[in-house]
N, C-alpha and C positions, 0 to 999 in steps of 0.2 A: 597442570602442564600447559595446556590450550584456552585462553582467554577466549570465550564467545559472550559478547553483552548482547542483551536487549536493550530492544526502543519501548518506551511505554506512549502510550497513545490512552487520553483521557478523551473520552465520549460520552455526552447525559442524553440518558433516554427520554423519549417525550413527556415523561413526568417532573422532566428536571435533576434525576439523581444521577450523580458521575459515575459512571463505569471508567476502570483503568485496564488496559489489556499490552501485554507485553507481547512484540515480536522479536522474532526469531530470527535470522538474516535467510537468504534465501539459498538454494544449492547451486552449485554453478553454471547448471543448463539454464537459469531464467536470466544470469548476465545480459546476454545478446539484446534479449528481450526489455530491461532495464534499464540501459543504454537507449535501444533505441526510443523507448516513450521520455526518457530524460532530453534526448534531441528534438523528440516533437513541443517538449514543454518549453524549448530556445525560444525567444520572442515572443509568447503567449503574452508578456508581462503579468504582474502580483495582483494587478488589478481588475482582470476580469471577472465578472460578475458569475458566470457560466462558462468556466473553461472548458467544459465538456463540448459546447457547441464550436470552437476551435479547434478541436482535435479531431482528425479522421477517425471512422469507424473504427479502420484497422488497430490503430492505438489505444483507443478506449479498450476492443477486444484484447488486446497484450497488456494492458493497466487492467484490468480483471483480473487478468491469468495471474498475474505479478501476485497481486494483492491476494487471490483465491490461493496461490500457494503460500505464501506467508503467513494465512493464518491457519492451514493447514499445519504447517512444518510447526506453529507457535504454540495452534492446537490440535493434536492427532485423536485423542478422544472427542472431539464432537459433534454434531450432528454435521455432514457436509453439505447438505440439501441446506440445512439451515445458517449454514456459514455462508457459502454461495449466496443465501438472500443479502443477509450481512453486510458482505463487502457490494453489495448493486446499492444499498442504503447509501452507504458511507464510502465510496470510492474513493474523493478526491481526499479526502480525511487523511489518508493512510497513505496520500505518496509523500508526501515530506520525512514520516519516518522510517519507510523504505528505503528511502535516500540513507538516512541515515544510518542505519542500522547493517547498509551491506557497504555503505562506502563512507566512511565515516572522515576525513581527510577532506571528502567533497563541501562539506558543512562551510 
């Protein structure tokens, strides 16, 4: 009846082997919050080295939250403390199929 796709997101661990993980799109309380780290990403340009150093705290703190429920919502069984570590790894990895995956038109 209701079409929900995932995003897959291929990640290789420091051994070299690919991990693939599918997300989930997000519930509609983190929209706000979605938006706004999308407007902090305005002018950053493709090309910074360390976009993290470009973004206020506040932002990176709400690109957490984003990402730490998305693989929540994508994975409900597993360890949280260890998901949490997860996404501080691999932050900026997972906002383009965030993007994707809740606004898919934005593409």
């Amino acid at each position: 009846m209701f079409e929900v796709f995932k995003e897959k997101v291929e990640l290789a661990d420091k051994a070299g082997n690919k991990n693939t993980y599918e997300i989930a799109p997000l519930s509609g309380e983190y929209l706000e919050d979605l938006y706004s780290v999308m407007d902090a990403f305005q002018g950053t340009g493709d090309k910074d080295k360390d976009i993290l150093k470009v973004l206020s705290s506040d932002v990176v703190a709400k690109l957490h939250k984003i990402v730490f429920a998305t693989l929540i919502q994508s994975y409900p069984n597993e360890d949280k403390v260890k998901l949490n570590q997860f996404v501080s790894q691999n932050l900026i990895t997972f906002v383009e199929p965030i993007v994707k995956v809740n606004m898919p038109s934005a593409e």
